[in-house]
C-alpha positions as CSV (number, residue, x, y, z in Angstrom):
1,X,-2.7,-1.8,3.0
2,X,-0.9,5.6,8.3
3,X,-3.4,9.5,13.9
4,X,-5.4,7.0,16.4
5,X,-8.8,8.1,14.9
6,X,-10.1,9.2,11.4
7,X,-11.3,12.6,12.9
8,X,-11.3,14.2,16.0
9,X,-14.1,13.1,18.6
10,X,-14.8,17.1,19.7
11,X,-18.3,18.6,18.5
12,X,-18.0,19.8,14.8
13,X,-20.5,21.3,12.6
14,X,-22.3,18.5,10.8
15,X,-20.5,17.3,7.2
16,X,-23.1,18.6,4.3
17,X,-25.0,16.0,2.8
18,X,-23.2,14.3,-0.3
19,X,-25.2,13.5,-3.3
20,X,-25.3,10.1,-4.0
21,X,-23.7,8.6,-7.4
22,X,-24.4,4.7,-7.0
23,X,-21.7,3.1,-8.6
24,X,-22.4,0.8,-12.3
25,X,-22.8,-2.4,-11.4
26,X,-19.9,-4.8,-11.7
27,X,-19.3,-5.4,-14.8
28,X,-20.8,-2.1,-16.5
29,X,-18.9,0.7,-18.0
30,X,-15.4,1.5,-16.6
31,X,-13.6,1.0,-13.1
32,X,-12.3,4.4,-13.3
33,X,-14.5,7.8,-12.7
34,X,-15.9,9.8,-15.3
35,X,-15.3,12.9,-15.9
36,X,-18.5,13.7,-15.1
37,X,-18.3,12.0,-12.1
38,X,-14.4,13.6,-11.7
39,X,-16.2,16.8,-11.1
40,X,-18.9,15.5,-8.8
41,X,-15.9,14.2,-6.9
42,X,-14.6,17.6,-6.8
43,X,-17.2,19.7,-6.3
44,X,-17.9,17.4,-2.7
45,X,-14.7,17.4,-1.6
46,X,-14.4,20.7,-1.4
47,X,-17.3,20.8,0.9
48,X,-15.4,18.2,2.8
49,X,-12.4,19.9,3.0
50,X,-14.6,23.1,4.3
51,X,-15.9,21.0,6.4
52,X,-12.7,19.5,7.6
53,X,-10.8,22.9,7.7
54,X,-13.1,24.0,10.8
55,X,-12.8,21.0,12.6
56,X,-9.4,20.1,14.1
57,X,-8.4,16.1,13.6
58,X,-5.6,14.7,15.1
59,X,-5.2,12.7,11.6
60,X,-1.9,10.7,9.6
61,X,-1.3,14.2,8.1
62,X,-0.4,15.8,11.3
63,X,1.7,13.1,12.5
64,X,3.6,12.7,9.3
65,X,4.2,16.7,9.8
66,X,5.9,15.8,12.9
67,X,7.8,13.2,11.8
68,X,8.8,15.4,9.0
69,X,9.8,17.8,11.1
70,X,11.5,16.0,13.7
71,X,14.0,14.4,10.7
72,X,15.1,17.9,10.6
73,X,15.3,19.3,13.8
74,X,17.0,16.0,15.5
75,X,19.8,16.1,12.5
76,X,20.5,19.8,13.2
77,X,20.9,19.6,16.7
78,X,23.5,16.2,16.6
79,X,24.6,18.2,13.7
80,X,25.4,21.2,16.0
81,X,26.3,19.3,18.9
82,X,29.0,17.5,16.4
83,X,30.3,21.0,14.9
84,X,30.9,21.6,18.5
85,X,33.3,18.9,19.8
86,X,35.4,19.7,16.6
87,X,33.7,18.0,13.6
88,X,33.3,20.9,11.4
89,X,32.5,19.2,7.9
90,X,29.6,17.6,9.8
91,X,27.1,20.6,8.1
92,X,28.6,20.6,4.9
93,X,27.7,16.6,5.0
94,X,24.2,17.5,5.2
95,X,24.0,19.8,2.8
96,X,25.7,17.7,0.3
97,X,22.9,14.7,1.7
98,X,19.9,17.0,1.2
99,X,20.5,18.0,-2.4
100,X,21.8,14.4,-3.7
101,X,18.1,13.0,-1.7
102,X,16.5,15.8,-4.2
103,X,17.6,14.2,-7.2
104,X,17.8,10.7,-6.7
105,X,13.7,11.0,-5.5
106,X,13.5,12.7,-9.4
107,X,15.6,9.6,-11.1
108,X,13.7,7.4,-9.6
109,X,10.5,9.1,-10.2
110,X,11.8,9.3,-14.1
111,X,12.3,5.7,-13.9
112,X,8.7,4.8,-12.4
113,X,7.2,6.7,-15.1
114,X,8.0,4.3,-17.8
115,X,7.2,1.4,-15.8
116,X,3.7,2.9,-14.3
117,X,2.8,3.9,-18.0
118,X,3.0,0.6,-19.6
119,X,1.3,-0.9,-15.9
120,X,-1.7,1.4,-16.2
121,X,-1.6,0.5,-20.2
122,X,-2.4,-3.1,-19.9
123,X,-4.6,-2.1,-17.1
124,X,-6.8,-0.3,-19.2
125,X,-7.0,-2.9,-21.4
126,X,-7.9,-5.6,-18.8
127,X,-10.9,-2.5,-18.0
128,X,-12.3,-2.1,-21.2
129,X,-12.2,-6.3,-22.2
130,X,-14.3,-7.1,-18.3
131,X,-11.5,-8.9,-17.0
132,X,-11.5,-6.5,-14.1
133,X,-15.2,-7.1,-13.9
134,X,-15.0,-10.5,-14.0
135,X,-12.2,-10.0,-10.2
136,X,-15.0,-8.1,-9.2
137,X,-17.7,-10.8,-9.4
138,X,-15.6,-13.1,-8.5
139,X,-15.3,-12.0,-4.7
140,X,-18.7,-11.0,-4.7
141,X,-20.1,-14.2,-2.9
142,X,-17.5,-14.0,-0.4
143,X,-18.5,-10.3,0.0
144,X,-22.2,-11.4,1.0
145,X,-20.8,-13.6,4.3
146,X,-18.3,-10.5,5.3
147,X,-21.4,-7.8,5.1
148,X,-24.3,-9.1,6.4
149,X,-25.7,-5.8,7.0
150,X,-25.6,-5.1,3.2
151,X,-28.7,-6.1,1.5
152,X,-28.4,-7.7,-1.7
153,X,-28.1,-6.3,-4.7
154,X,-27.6,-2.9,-2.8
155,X,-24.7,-0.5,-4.9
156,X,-22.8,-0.7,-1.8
157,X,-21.7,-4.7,-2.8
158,X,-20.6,-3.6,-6.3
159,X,-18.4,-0.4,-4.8
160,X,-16.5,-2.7,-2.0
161,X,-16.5,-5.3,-4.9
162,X,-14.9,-3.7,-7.3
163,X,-12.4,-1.7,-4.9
164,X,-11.1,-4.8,-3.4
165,X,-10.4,-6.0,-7.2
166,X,-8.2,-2.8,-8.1
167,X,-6.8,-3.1,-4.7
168,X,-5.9,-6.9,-5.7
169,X,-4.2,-5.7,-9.3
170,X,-2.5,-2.7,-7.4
171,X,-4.6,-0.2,-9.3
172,X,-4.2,2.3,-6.3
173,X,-5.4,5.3,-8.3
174,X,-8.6,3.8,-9.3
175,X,-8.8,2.1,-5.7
176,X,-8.9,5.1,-3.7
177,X,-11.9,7.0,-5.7
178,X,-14.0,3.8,-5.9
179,X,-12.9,3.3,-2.1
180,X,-14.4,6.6,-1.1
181,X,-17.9,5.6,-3.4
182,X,-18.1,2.4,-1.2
183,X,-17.7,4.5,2.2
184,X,-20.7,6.8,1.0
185,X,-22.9,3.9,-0.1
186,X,-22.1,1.9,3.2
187,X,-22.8,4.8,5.2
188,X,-26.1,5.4,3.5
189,X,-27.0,2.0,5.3
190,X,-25.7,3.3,8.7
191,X,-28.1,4.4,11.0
192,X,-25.8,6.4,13.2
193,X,-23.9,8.4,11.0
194,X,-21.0,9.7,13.4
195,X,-19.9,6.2,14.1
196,X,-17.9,3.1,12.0
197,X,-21.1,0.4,11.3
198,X,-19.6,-3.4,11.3
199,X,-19.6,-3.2,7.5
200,X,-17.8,0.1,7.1
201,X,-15.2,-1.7,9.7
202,X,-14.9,-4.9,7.8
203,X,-14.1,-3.3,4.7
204,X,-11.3,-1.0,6.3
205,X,-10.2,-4.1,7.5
206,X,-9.9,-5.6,4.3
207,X,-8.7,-2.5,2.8
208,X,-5.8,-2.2,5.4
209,X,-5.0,-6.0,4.7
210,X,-3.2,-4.7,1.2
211,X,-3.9,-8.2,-0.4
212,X,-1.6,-7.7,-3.8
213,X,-1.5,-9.8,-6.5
214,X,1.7,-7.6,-8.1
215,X,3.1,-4.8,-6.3
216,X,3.9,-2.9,-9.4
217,X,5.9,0.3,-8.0
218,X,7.9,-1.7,-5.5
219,X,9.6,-3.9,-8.5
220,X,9.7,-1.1,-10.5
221,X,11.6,1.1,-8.1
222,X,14.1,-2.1,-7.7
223,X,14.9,-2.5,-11.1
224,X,15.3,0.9,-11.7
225,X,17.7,1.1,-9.0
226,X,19.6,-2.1,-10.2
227,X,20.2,-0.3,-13.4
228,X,21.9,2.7,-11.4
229,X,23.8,0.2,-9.7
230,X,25.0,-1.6,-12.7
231,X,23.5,-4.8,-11.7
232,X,23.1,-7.1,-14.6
233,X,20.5,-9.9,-15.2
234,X,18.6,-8.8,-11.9
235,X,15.5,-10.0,-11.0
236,X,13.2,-7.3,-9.8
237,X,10.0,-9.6,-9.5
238,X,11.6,-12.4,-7.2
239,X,9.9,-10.5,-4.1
240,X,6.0,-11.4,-5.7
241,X,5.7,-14.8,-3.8
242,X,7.2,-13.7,-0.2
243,X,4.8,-10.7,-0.9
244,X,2.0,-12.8,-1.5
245,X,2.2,-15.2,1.1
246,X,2.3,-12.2,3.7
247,X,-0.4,-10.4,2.4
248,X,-2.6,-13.5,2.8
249,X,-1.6,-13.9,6.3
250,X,-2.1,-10.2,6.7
251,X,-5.7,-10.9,5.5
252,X,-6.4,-14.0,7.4
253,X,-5.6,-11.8,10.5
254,X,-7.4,-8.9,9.8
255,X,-10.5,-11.0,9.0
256,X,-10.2,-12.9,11.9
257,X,-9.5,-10.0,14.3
258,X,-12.9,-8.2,13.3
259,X,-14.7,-11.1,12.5
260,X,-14.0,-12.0,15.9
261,X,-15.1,-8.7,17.7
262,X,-18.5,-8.9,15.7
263,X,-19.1,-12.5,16.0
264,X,-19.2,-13.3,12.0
265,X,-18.8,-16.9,11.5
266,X,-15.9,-17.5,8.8
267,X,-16.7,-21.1,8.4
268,X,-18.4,-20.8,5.2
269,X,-17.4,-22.7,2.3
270,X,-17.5,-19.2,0.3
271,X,-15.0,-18.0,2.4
272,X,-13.0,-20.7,3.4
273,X,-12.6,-22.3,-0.6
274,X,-10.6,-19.3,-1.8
275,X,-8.8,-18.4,1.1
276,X,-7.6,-22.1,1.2
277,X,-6.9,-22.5,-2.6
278,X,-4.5,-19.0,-2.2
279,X,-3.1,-20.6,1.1
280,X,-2.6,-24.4,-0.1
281,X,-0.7,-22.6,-3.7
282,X,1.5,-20.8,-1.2
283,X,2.3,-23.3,1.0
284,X,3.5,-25.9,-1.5
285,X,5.1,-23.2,-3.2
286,X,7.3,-22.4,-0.2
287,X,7.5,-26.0,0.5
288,X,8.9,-26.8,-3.0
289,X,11.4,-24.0,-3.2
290,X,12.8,-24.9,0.7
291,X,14.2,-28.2,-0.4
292,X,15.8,-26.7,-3.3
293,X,20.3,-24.9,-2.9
294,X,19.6,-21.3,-2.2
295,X,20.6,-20.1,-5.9
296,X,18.7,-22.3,-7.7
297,X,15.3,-21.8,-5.5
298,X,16.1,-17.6,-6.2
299,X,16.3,-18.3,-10.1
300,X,12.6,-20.1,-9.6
301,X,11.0,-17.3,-7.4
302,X,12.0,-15.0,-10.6
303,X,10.8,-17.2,-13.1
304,X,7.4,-17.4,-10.7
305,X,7.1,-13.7,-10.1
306,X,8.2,-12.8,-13.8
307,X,5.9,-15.2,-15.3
308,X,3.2,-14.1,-13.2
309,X,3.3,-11.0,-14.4
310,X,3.6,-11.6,-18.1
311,X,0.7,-14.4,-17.8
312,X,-1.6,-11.6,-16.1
313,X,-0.7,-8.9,-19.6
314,X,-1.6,-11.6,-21.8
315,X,-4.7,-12.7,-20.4
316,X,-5.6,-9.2,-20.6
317,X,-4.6,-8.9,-24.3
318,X,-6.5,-12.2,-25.3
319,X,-9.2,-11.2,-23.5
320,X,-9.1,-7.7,-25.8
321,X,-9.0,-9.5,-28.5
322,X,-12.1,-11.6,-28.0
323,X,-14.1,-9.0,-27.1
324,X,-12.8,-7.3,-29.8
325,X,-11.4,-4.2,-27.8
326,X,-8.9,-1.8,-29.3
327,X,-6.3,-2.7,-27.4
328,X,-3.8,-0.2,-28.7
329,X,-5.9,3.0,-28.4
330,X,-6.6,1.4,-24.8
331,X,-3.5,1.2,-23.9
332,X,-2.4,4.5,-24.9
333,X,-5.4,5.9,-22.5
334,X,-3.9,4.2,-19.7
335,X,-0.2,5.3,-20.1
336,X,-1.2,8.4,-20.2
337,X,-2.9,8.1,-16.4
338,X,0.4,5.9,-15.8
339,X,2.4,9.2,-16.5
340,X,0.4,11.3,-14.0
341,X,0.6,8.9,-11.5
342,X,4.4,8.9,-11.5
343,X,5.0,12.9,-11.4
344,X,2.7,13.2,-8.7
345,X,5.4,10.9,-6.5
346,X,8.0,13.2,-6.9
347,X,7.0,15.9,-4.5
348,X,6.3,13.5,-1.7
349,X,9.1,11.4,-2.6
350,X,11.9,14.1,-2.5
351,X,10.2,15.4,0.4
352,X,10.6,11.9,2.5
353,X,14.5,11.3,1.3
354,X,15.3,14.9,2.1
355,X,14.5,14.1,5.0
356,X,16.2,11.0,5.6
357,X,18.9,11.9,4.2
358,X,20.0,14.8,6.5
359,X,18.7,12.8,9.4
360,X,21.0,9.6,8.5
361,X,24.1,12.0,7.7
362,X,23.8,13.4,10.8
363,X,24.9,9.7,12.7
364,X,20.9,9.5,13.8
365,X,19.5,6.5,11.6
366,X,23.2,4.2,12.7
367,X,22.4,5.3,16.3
368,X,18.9,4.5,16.5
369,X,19.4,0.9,14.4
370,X,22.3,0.3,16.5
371,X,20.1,0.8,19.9
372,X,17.7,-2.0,18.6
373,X,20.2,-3.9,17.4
374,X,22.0,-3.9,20.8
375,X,18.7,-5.0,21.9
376,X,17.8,-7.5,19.7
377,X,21.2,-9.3,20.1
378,X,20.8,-9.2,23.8
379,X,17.8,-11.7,23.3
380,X,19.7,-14.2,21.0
381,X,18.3,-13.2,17.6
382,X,19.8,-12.0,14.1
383,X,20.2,-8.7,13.6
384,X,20.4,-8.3,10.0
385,X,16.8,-7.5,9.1
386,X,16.5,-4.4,11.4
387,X,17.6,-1.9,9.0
388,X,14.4,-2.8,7.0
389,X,12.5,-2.5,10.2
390,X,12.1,1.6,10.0
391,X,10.0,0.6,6.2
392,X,7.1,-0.8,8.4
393,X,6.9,1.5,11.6
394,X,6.9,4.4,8.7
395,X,4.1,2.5,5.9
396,X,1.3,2.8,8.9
397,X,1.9,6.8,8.8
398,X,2.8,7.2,5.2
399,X,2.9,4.7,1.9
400,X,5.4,7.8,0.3
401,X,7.7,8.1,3.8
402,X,7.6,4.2,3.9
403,X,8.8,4.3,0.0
404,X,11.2,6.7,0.3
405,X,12.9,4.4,3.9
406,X,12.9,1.4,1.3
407,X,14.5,3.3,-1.7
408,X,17.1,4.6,1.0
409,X,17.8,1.2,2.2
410,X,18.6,-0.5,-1.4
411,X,21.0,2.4,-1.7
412,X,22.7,2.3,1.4
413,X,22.9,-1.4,1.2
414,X,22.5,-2.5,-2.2
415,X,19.6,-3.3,-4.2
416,X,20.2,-7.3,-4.0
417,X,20.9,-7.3,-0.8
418,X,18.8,-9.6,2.1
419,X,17.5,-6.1,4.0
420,X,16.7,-4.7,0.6
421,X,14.5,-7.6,-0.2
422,X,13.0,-7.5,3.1
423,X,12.1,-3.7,2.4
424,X,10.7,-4.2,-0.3
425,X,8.3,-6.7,0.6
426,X,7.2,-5.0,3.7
427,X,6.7,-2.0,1.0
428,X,4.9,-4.4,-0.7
429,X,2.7,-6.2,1.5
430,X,1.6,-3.8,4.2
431,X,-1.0,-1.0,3.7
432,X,-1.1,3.4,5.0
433,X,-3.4,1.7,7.9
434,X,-3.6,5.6,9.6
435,X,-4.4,7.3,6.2
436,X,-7.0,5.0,5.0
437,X,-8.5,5.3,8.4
438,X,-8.4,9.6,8.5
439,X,-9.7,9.5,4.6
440,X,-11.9,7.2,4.4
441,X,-14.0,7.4,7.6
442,X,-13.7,11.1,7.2
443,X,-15.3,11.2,3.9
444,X,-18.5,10.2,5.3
445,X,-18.4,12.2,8.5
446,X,-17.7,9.0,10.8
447,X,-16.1,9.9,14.2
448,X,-16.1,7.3,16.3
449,X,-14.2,4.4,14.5
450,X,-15.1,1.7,17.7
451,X,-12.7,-1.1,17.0
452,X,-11.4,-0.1,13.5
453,X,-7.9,0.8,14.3
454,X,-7.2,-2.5,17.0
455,X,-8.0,-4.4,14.4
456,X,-5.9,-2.3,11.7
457,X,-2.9,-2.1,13.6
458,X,-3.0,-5.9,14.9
459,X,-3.1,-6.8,11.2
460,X,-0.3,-4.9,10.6
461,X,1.9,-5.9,13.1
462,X,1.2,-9.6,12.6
463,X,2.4,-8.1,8.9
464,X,5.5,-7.2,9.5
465,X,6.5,-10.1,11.4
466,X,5.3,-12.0,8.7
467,X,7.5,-10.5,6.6
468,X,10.5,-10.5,8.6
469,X,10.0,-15.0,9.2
470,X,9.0,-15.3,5.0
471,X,12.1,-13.0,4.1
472,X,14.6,-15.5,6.1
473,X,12.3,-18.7,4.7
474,X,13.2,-17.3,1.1
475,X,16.3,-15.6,1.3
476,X,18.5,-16.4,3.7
C-alpha cells in the first residue's frame, strides 16, 4: 500500500509527450532500470516536474507539509500556554525531545542499513537466477481477467506484472520505477488522456492493496530496536502472518470494491484458485495457532515468519546455483542499492520524529489518544490498541510519517508490547494510498481519477480494521 486527487482538476498546460521505453518482457534482463534507462527516467521527469511546477496540485506533499507544520505550531502554543500557568521546564522538554528524535531517526537508520543491504543482496540474486520472473508470470493469467482493456501480449501486462511481483517481495525501490513504466504503457491504451481508464484504476487498486509477502523494513526496524532495548531472544518476524492475512483481506476488498464499480466478474477460476489457496493457508493457520496457550502459539508465529524468510533466501540461492549465477558478485550489487536505500530514510525519518517528538512532549499526543479513548470506552470496547491507531490515519498521507508514529510507539511502549505489534503490522500491511495516487496518476498527466480514491480509501479502512481484529486474534 497518502490529497483527494492525483492533480489538481484546474486547466494546466498539457504534460510533454514521454517517449516510450516498453519494458523487457517478463522474464528478460533485470527488474531494475538500466542506467540507460536511469537517465531516460531523469531526463522525463524533469519535464514532469516543469510541468508540475506551473500547475498547482492539492497533492499528499502539501498535506504532509501541513501536518508537518501543525506538529510544530500546536506543540508551541500548549507549550506557551503551559509556560504560562507556571510550568517553566515545559520548553526546555521540547528541546531536549527534538534533538534526542534527531538521533534516534539516525540509529535506527544505521541499523536498517545492515538489514536492507543483506535484503536487497539476496534480492539481486533471486533477479539475476529468474525467480523474480518466474512471480511475474505467475500472476500474469490472473492479470488478463483484472484488465480486460489490455490486449494481449501488449508491454503494459509485463510492466503491471512485474510491479505487483516486487511489490509482493517488498522490493519498493524497484516497485516504484517499474510502477511509473506500467502507468505510461496503460495510458498509451487510454483514449482520454486527462482521465483514470478502468485499467489504470485497477492497478492503483492493487497497488494500494500493499499485498506483502515479507515486510522487510518493519521487522528490521523491530529488531533493531529490541537490541537498544536489551531485549534478548526476540522475535522480530512473528508479525509476517497477522501481516499477511490482512493484506489479503485488504486485497480481497480492494478488488471487490473496483471490480464492483466496473462490473468485472471475479468468478474466474484464475482468480479465485490463488486467492483461495492464500486465504484457505491463512485461515487454517490462524485456526491452528487459536487452539494453542498464548506463549506457545507466539513461539510458532516466529518459527512461521522466521522460517519463511530463510526458506524464501535459499530458494533464491539454489535457484543461483542452477542457473549457475554468481551469487556472490550478485549479492554484493544489491547491498550496495540496500545501502542507498537506508541513508535516503534518514532525512524523512528524523524529520517525522522531530516532529512527534515535540508535539508528544508538549501533552498533545496523551490528549488526543485520551479523547478517543474516552470515546471508545463510552461504547464498551478495549482501548488498548488506540495508541497504534495514529500509524494508519498517518500511512494514507505518508509511508516515512507513518514509520516514524510506529518507531515512536515501540519506544514509548516497548518494542514487545501488544500496541507495538499492532504498529507494526498496520506499518506492514497498509500502503501511501494519497502518494501513489498524486505520483502515479500524475506521471501520465491523468486528472480526473473517477473512482480511484473511494476505492483506495475503502480498502484502507477495511485495512486497518483488519488489523486491529487479527492483532487481538494473535496476540492478545
Amino acid at each position: 500500500m497518502g490529497a483527494s486527487s492525483a492533480t489538481t482538476d484546474k486547466a494546466a498546460a498539457p504534460l510533454p509527450a514521454l517517449s516510450r521505453h516498453p519494458l523487457p518482457q517478463v522474464g528478460e534482463g533485470s527488474i531494475l532500470p538500466s542506467p540507460a534507462c536511469g537517465r531516460r527516467a531523469g531526463e522525463e521527469g524533469q519535464r514532469r516536474r516543469q510541468w508540475a511546477s506551473s500547475t498547482p496540485a492539492w497533492t499528499s506533499d502539501l498535506v504532509l507539509n501541513y501536518v508537518w507544520l501543525g506538529f510544530f505550531v500546536s506543540a508551541f502554543v500548549a507549550a506557551l500556554a503551559q509556560a504560562f500557568l507556571g510550568d517553566f521546564g515545559v520548553f526546555a522538554r521540547l528541546m531536549t525531545a527534538l534533538f534526542d528524535a534527531a538521533k534516534t531517526g539516525f540509529e535506527i537508520a544505521l541499523g536498517l542499513t545492515g538489514v536492507m543491504a543483506l535484503w536487497l543482496g539476496f534480492m539481486k540474486i533471486g533477479e539475476r537466477a529468474g525467480v523474480i520472473g518466474a512471480f511475474a508470470r505467475a500472476v500474469n493469467p490472473a492479470l488478463r481477467h483484472l484488465l480486460p482493456g489490455v490486449p494481449p501480449g501488449h508491454p503494459a501486462q509485463g510492466a503491471v506484472a512485474m510491479n505487483l511481483s516486487a511489490n509482493l517481495l517488498g522490493l519498493d525501490n524497484a516497485a516504484t520505477p517499474l510502477g511509473l513504466n506500467a502507468m505510461r504503457e496503460l495510458q498509451s491504451l487510454n483514449p482520454q488522456p486527462d482521465t483514470a481508464s478502468n485499467a489504470q484504476i485497477m492497478f492503483l487498486a492493487l497497488n494500494t492493496a500493499g499485498l506483502t509477502l515479507i515486510p522487510t523494513s518493519v521487522i528490521a526496524i523491530r529488531q533493531t530496536l529490541a537490541a537498544r532495548q536489551g531485549l534478548a531472544d526476540f522475535n522480530a518476524a512473528d508479525i509476517l502472518l497477522p501481516t499477511l492475512i490482512v493484506t489479503a483481506i485488504t486485497l480481497v476488498c480492494a478488488l471487490t470494491a473496483v471490480a464492483a464499480v466496473q462490473r468485472i466478474s471475479l468468478w474466474r477460476a484464475a482468480l479465485l484458485a490463488p486467492l483461495g489457496v492464500l486465504c484457505a493457508g491463512a485461515a487454517a493457520l490462524s485456526w491452528w495457532l487459536a487452539r494453542l496457550p498464548a506463549g506457545e502459539a507466539a513461539r510458532w508465529m516466529g518459527l512461521i515468519g522466521s522460517g519463511a524468510i530463510l526458506s524464501v533466501v535459499l530458494l533464491f540461492l539454489a535457484a543461483g546455483a542452477l542457473r549457475r549465477v554468481n551469487v556472490y558478485d550478485a549479492f554484493i550489487d544489491g547491498a550496495k542499492e540496500g545501502f542507498g536505500v537506508a541513508v535516503g530514510i534518514i532525512p524523512y525519518l528524523v524529520a517525522m520524529l522531530a516532529a512527534i517528538a515535540v508535539f508528544r512532549a508538549a501533552g498533545l499526543m496523551d490528549l488526543l489518544l485520551g479523547a478517543i479513548a474516552w470515546a471508545v470506552a463510552a461504547l464498551g470496547l478495549p482501548t488498548d490498541f488506540l495508541p497504534a491507531v495514529p500509524v494508519g490515519l498517518m500511512k494514507v498521507l505518508s509511508g516515512a510519517g507513518a514509520r516514524a508514529l510506529m518507531v515512536d510507539v515501540m519506544q514509548t511502549h516497548g518494542v514487545n508490547s501488544f500496541a507495538s505489534q499492532l504498529a507494526a503490522i498496520i506499518q506492514g500491511s497498509t500502503e501511501t494510498t494519497f502518494y501513489v495516487l498524486a505520483v502515479y496518476f500524475g506521471s501520465v498527466g491523468v486528472k480526473h481519477t473517477r473512482h480511484a480514491l473511494p476505492c483506495a480509501l475503502l480498502a484502507d479502512a477495511v485495512g486497518l480494521t483488519a488489523a486491529v481484529v487479527v492483532a487481538y486474534a494473535f496476540f492478545k
